[in-house]
C-alpha positions as CSV (number, residue, x, y, z in Angstrom):
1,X,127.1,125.8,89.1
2,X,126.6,127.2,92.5
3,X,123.3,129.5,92.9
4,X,119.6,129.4,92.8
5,X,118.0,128.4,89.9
6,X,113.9,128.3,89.3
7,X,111.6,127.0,87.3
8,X,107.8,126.5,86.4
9,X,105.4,125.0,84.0
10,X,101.9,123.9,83.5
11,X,101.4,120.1,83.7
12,X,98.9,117.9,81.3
13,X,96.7,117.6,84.4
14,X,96.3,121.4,84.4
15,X,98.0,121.4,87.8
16,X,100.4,124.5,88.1
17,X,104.2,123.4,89.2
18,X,107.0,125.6,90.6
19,X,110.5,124.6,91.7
20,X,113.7,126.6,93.7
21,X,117.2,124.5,93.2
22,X,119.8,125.6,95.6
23,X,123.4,124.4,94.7
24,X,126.1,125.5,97.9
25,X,129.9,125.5,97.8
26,X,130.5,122.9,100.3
27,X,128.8,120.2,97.7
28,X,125.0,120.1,98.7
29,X,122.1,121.2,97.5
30,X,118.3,121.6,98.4
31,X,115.8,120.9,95.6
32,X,112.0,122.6,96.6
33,X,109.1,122.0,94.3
34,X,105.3,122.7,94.7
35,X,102.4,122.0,92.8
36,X,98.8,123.8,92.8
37,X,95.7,121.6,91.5
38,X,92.6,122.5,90.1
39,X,91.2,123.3,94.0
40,X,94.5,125.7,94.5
41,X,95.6,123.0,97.3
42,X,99.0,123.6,97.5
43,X,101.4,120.9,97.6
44,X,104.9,120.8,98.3
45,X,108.2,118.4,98.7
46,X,111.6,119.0,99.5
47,X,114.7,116.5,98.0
48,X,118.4,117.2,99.7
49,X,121.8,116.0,98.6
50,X,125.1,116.6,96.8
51,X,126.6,117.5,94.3
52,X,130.0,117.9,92.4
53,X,131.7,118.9,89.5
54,X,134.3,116.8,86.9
55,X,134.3,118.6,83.6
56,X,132.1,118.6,81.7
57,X,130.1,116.4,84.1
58,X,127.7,117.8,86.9
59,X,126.7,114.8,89.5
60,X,124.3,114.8,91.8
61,X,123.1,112.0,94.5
62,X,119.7,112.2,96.1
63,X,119.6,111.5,100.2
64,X,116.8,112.8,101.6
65,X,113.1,114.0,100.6
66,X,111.1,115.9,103.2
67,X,107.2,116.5,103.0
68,X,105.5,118.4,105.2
69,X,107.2,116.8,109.0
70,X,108.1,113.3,106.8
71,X,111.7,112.3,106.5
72,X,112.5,109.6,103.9
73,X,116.0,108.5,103.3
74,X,116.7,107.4,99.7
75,X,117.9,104.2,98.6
76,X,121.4,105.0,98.0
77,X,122.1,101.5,96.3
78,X,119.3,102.6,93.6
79,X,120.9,104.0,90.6
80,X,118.0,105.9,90.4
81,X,119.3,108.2,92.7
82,X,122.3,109.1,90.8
83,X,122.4,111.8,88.4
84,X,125.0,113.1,86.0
């Protein structure tokens, strides 16, 4: 589980999306994603956390999203932010 993995697809919208997911050995992990629109504006957003491992199980909590110089903390009482 620890590496880079990447992805992209083509939305409805036409908008073009791209995304880098970093997974380190001490537990966290740094999601990046970007979309182009129509007007190849650039977009991009940053989510941080950790991560862990209970066979077969892979969780992963979201803390932190960064765009552009914004920091938002997530809500870590939303389940939403749980993943497994």
């Amino acid at each position: 589980m620890i590496g880079k993995f990447y992805g992209e697809y083509t939305l409805s919208n036409g908008n073009y999306r791209l995304w880098i997911m970093k997974k380190y050995k001490n537990g966290k992990y740094k999601f990046t994603f970007g979309e182009y629109d129509a007007k190849d504006t650039f977009m991009d957003k940053v989510e941080v956390g950790v991560w862990s491992v209970s066979y077969p199980v892979c969780i992963s909590i979201y803390l932190t999203t960064i765009e552009g110089q914004e920091v938002y903390q997530s809500n870590i009482e939303s389940t939403y932010n749980y993943d497994a």
